[in-house]
C-alpha positions as CSV (number, residue, x, y, z in Angstrom):
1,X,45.3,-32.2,-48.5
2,X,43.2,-35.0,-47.5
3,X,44.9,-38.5,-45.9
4,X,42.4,-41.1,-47.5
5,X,44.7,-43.9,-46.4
6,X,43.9,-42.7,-42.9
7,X,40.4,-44.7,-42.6
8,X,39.5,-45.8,-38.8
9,X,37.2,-48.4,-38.2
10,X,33.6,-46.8,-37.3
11,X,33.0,-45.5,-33.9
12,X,36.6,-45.6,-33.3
13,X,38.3,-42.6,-32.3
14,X,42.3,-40.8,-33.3
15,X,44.5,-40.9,-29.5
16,X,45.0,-37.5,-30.2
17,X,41.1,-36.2,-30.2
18,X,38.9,-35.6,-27.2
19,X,35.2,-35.9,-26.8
20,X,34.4,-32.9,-25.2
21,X,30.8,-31.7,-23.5
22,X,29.6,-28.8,-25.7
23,X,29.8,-26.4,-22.3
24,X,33.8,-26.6,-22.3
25,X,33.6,-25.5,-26.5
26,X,31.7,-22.5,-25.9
27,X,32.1,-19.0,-24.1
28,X,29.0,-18.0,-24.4
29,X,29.0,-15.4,-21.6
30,X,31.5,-13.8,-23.4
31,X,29.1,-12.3,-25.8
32,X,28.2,-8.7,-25.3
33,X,23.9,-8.3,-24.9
34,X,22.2,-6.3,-26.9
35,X,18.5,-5.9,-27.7
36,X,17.1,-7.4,-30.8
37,X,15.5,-6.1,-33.8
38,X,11.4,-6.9,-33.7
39,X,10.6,-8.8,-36.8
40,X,8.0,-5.9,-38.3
41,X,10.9,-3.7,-38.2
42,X,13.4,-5.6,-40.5
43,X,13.9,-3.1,-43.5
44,X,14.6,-4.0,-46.8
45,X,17.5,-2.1,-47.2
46,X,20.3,-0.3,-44.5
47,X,23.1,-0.4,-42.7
48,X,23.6,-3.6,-40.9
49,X,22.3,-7.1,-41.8
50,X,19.7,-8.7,-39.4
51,X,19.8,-12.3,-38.9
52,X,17.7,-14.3,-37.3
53,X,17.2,-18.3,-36.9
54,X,14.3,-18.2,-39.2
55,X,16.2,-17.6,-42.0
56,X,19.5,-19.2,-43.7
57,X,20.6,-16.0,-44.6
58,X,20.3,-12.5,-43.9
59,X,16.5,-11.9,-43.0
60,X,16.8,-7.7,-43.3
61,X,18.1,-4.8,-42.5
62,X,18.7,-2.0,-39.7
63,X,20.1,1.4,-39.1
64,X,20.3,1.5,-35.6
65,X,23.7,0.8,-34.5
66,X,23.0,0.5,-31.0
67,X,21.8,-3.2,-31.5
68,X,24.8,-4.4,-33.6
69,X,27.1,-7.2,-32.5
70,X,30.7,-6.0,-34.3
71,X,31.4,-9.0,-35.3
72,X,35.4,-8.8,-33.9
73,X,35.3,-12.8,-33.2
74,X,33.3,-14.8,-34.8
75,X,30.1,-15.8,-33.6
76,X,27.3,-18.9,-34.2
77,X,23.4,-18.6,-33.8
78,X,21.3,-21.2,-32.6
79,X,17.7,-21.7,-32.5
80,X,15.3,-22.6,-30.6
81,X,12.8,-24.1,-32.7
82,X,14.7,-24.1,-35.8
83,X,18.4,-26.4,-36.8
84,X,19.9,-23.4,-38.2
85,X,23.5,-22.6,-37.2
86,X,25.5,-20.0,-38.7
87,X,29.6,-18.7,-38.7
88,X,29.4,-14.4,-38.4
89,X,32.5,-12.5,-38.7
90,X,31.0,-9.1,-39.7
91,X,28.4,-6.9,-37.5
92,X,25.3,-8.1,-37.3
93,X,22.0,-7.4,-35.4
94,X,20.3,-10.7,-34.2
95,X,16.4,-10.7,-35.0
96,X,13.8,-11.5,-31.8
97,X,12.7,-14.6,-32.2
98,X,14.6,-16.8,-29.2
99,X,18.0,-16.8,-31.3
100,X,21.0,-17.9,-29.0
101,X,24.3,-16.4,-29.8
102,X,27.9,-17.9,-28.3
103,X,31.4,-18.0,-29.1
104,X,33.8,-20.6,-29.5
105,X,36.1,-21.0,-26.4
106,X,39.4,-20.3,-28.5
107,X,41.7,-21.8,-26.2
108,X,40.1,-25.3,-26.5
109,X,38.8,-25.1,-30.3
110,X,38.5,-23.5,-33.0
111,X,35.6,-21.3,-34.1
112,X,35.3,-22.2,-37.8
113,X,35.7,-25.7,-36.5
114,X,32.9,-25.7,-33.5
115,X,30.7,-24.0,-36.9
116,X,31.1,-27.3,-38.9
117,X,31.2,-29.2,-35.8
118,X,27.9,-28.4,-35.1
119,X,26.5,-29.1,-38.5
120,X,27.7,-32.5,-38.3
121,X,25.3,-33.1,-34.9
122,X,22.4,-35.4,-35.3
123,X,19.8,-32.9,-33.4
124,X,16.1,-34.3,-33.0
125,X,13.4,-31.8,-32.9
126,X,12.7,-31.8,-29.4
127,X,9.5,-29.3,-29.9
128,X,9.7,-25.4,-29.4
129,X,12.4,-24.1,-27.1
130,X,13.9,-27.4,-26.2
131,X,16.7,-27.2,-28.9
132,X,19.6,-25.3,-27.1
133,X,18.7,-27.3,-23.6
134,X,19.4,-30.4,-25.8
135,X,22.4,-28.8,-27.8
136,X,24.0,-28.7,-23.8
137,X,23.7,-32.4,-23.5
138,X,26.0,-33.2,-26.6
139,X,29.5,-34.0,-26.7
140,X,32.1,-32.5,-29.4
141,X,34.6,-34.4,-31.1
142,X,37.5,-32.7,-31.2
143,X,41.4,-32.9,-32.5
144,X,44.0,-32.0,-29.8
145,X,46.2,-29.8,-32.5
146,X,44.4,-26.3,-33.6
147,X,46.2,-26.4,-36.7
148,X,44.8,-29.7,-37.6
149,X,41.1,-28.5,-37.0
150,X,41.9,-25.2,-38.8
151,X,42.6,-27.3,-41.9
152,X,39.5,-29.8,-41.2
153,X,37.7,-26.3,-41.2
154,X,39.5,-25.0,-44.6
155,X,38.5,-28.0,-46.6
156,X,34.8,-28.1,-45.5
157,X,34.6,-24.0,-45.8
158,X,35.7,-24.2,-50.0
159,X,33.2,-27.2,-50.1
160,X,30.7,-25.2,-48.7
161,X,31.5,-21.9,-50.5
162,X,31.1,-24.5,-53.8
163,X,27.2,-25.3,-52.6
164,X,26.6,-21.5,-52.0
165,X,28.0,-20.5,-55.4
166,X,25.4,-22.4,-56.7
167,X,22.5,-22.0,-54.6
168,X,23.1,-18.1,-55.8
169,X,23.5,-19.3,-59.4
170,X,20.0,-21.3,-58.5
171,X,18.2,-18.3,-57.0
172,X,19.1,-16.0,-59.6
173,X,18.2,-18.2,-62.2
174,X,15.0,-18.5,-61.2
175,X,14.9,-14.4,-60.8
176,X,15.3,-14.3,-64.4
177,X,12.8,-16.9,-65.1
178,X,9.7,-15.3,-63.2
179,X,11.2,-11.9,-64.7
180,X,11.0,-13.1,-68.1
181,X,7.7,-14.3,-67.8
182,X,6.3,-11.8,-66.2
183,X,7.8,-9.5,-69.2
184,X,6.9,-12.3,-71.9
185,X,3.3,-12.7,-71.1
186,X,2.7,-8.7,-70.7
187,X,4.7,-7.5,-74.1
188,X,4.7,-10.4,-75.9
189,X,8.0,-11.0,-78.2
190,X,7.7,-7.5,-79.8
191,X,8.6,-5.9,-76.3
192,X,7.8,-2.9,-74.8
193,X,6.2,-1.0,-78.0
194,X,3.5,-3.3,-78.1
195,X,-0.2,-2.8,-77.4
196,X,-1.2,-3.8,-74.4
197,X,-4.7,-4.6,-73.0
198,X,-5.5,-4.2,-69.3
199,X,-7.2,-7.2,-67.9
200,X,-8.5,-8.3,-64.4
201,X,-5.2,-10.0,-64.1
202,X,-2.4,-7.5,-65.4
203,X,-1.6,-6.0,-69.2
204,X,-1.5,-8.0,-72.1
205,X,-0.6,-7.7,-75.3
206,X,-3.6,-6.5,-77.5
207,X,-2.9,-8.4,-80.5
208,X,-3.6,-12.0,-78.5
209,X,-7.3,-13.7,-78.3
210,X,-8.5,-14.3,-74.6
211,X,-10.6,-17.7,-74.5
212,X,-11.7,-20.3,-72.2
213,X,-9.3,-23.4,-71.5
214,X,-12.2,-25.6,-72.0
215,X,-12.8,-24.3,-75.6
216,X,-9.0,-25.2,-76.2
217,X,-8.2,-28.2,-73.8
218,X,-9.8,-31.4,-71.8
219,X,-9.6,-31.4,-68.0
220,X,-9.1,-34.5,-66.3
221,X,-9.9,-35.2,-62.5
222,X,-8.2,-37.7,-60.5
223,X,-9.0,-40.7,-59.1
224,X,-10.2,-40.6,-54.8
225,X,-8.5,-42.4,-52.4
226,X,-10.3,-44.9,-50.0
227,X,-12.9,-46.1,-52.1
228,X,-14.0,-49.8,-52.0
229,X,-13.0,-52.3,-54.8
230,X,-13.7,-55.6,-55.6
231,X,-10.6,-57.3,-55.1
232,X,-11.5,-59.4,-58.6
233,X,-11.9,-56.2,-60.8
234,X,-9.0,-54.3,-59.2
235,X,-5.3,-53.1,-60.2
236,X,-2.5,-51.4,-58.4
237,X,-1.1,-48.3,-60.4
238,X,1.5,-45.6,-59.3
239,X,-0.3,-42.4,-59.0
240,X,0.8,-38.6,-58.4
241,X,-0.6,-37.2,-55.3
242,X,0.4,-33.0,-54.5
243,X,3.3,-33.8,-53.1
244,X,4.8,-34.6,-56.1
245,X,4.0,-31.6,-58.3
246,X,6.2,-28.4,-57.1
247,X,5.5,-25.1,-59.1
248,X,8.0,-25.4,-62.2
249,X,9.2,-29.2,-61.3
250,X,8.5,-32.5,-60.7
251,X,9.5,-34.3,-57.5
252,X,9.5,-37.9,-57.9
253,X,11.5,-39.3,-55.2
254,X,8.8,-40.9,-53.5
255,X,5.6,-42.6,-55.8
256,X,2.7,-44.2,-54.1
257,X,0.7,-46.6,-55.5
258,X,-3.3,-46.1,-55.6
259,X,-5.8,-49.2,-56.3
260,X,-8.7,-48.4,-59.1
261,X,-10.4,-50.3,-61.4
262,X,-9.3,-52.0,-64.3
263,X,-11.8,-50.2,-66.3
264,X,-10.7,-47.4,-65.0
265,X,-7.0,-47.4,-66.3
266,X,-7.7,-44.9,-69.9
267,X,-10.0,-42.7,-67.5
268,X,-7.4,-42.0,-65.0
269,X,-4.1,-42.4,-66.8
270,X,-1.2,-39.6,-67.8
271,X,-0.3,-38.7,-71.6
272,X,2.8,-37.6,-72.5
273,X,2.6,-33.8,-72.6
274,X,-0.6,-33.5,-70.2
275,X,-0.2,-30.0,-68.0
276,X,-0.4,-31.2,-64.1
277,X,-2.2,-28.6,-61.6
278,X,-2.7,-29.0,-58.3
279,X,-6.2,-27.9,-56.9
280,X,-5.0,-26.2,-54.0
281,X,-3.0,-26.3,-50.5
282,X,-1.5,-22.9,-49.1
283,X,-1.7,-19.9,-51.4
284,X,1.7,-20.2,-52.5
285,X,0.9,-23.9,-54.2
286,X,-2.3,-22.7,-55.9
287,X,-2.4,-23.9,-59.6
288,X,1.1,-24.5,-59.9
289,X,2.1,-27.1,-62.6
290,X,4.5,-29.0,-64.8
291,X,4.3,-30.9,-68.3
292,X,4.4,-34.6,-67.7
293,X,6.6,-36.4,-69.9
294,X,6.1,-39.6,-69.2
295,X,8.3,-40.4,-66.7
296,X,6.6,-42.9,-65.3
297,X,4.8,-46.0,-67.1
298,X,0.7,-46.2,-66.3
299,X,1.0,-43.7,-63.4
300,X,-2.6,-42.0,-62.9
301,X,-3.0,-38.7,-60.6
302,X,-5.0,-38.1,-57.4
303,X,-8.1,-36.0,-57.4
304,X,-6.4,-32.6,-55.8
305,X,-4.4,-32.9,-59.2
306,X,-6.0,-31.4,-62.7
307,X,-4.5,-33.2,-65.9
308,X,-5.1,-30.8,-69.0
309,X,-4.5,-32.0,-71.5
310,X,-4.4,-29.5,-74.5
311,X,-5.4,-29.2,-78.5
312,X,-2.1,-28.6,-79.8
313,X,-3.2,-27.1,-83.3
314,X,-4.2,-23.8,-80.9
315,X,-2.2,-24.2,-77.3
316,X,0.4,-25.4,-77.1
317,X,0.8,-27.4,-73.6
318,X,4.2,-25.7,-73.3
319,X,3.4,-22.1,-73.7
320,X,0.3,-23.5,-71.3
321,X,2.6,-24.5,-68.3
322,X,4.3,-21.3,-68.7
323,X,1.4,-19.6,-68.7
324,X,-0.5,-21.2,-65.8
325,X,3.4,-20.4,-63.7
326,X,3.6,-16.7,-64.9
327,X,1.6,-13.7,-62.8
328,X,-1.0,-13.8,-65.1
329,X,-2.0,-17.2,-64.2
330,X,-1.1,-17.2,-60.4
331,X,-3.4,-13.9,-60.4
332,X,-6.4,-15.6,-61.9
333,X,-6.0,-18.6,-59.8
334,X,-5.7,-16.6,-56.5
335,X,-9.1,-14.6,-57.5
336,X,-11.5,-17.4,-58.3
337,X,-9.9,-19.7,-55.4
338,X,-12.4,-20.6,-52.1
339,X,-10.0,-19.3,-49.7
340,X,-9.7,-20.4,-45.9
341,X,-7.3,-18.6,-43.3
342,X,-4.4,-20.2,-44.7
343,X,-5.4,-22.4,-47.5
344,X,-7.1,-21.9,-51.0
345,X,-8.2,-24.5,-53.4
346,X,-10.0,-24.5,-57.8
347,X,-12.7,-27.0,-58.5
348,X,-12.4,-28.0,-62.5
349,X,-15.2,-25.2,-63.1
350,X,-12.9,-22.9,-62.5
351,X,-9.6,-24.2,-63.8
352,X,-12.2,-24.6,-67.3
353,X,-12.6,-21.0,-66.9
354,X,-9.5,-19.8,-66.8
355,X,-8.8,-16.9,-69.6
356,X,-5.9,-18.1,-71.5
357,X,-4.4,-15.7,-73.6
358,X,-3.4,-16.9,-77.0
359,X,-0.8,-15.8,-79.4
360,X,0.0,-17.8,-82.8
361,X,1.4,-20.9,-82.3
362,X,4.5,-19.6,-83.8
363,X,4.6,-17.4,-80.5
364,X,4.1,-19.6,-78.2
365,X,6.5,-21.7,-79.4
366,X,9.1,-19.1,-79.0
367,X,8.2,-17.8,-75.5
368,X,7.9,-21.8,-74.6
369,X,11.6,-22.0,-76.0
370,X,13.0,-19.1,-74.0
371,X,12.0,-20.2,-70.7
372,X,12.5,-24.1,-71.3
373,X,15.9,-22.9,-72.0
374,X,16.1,-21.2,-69.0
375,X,14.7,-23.8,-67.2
376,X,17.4,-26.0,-68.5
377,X,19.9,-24.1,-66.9
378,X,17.7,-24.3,-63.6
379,X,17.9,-27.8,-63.6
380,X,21.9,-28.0,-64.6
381,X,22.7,-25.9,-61.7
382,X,20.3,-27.5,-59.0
383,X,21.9,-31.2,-60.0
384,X,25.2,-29.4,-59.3
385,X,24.0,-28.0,-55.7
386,X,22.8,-31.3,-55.0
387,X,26.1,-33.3,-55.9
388,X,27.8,-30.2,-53.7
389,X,25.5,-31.0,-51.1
390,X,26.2,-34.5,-51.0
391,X,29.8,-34.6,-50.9
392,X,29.8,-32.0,-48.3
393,X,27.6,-34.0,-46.2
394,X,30.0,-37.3,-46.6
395,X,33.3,-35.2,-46.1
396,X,31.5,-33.4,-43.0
397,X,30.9,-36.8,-41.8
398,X,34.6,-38.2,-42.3
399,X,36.5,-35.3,-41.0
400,X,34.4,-35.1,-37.9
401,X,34.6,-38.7,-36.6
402,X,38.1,-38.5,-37.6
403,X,37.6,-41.7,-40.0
404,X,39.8,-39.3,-42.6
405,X,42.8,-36.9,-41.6
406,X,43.6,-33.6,-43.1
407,X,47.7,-33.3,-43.4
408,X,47.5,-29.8,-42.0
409,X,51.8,-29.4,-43.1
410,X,50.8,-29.1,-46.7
411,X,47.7,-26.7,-45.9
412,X,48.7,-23.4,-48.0
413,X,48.8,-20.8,-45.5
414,X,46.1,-18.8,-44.6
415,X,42.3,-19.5,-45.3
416,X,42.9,-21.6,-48.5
């Protein structure tokens, strides 16, 4: 399908493509006006989808008919403040929120090809509202033959069908996991005929002892930033600041480096199997954690990250991660934070407070187990959407300047 012989030097462009303003690829009076749905009045559940430029998919529902675009050519949202473009066919009602809505002029080009188009143009944030009035200034590069950017369009739509595929398989995934856990840490492994206690933060099962962490674990703080240090006694470590610590992974594609002490390397420094929890940020981020395994050699944390680092002959530090992840834990966190507008943060009083149920060890093995494994296929499938993503970013890139040709003749027909 795809000519890879057909490589153009860069910047170059085919005889038989066109650089055309964006103004001559759109009709964009051509859509019909309707009013938009108020964003307190999405619904969780009805008749037609409501989508909006705050969201890359659909944002809710509506069953008033009278604000539905049918959807009888296809149509691409654009917005303001946001990058987010999308390819309707189906009736839709567009959400408030300065969304812009235009069709593809279909005697110039094509509208599954303007879609992908689009996506491939290197759009600046130009601050609130100035997106479209910048969109107007681009140029679109553009292939003379319709049949030619109809098969440009059906290689990039099965690529992209490939990243959504697993982006669902991601989301549901994850479903399951904060399912299981909520199930896990309320029944226990004997399931729903179990005792239950009812605590402050949810049931649990009756048969498990509630204790303090500190009676079961060491918190460690982290070492400040900014402080003063003779040049003579100091050394240069990688260190994990929040950034790095996402609730359920680690994200270490960009490590600092912090200067401390040499004293201070055993005081400061990350075992294998420590539990990493960040002190705070906005509510969603409170007390989320991962087990460290080492990853990286003499890294030390930041102060806004806890290190606990647990007695494994009664917790185990991964039934403890799960734990800390699970409602439970995100409940006890959000109730003892000092909360601000937006923010909340724990001091290490608190996180040495926290209530943690405890099963045998047997137990927490197997409820560690179950969601590890889970887990496990969490991070199979997100190295999968991220391959996906990649080679649909290179193949958007190649098709669109033209530096690789699609041989439209051997296209099957139709949308294959």
């Amino acid at each position: 399908m795809i000519e890879t012989g057909t490589i153009l030097d860069t910047g170059s462009l085919p005889s038989d493509w066109k650089a055309l303003p964006f103004d001559a690829c759109i009709d964009e009076g051509a859509v019909e006006r309707k009013p938009s749905v108020l964003q307190g009045s999405y619904k969780p559940t009805g008749r037609f989808p409501v989508v909006d430029q705050g969201s890359s998919s659909i944002a809710g529902y509506t069953d008033d008919g009278n604000l539905v675009h049918r959807g009888d050519l296809p149509i691409i949202l654009f917005g303001d403040h946001t990058r987010i473009f999308k390819f309707l066919d189906f009736p839709f009602a567009a959400g408030a929120d300065g969304t812009k809505l235009f069709r593809a002029s279909e005697e110039t080009v094509e509208p599954k090809f303007l879609y992908y188009a689009l996506l491939h143009l290197d759009i600046s944030s130009r601050g609130y509202n100035r997106h479209f009035k910048y969109l107007k200034e681009k140029t679109i590069l553009v292939p003379d033959r319709h049949d030619e950017q109809q098969a440009i369009a059906a290689v990039l739509a099965k690529i992209q069908t490939a990243v959504e595929v697993q982006e669902k398989i991601v989301g549901t995934l994850k479903e399951l996991k904060s399912a299981m856990m909520a199930k896990l840490f309320r029944y226990g492994l004997r399931g729903e005929s179990a005792s239950r206690s009812e605590t402050r933060f949810g049931q649990v099962p009756q048969k498990w002892e509630i204790e303090s962490l500190s009676e079961h674990a060491y918190v460690q703080t982290g070492v400040a930033k900014g402080r003063k240090i003779d040049n003579s006694s100091a050394i240069e470590l990688p260190y994990l600041r929040v950034a790095n610590v996402q609730d359920g992974y680690l994200d270490l594609s960009e490590i600092k480096t912090i200067r401390l002490r040499e004293t201070e390397h055993d005081r400061y420094s990350l075992q294998v199997d420590d539990v990493l929890l960040t002190e705070g940020g906005d509510f969603d981020k409170l007390g989320r954690g991962y087990l460290w395994k080492g990853q990286i050699k003499n890294c030390v944390h930041q102060n806004h990250i806890f290190a606990v680092r647990t007695n494994r002959k009664t917790l185990l530090p991964e039934f403890f991660v799960y734990l800390v992840q699970s409602p439970y834990g995100k409940a006890y966190f959000l109730s003892v934070a000092h909360k601000t507008t937006n923010l909340a943060c724990i001091n290490s009083h608190k996180l040495k407070g926290f209530p943690i149920l405890l099963p045998s060890l047997s137990e927490q093995h197997e409820i560690a187990a179950i969601l590890t494994g889970i887990d496990q296929k969490i991070d199979q499938h997100t190295n999968k959407l991220e391959t996906f993503k990649h080679l649909f970013s290179s193949i958007l890139h190649l098709l669109m300047t033209g530096q690789v040709r699609v041989n439209h003749a051997v296209l099957p027909k139709g949308n294959e």
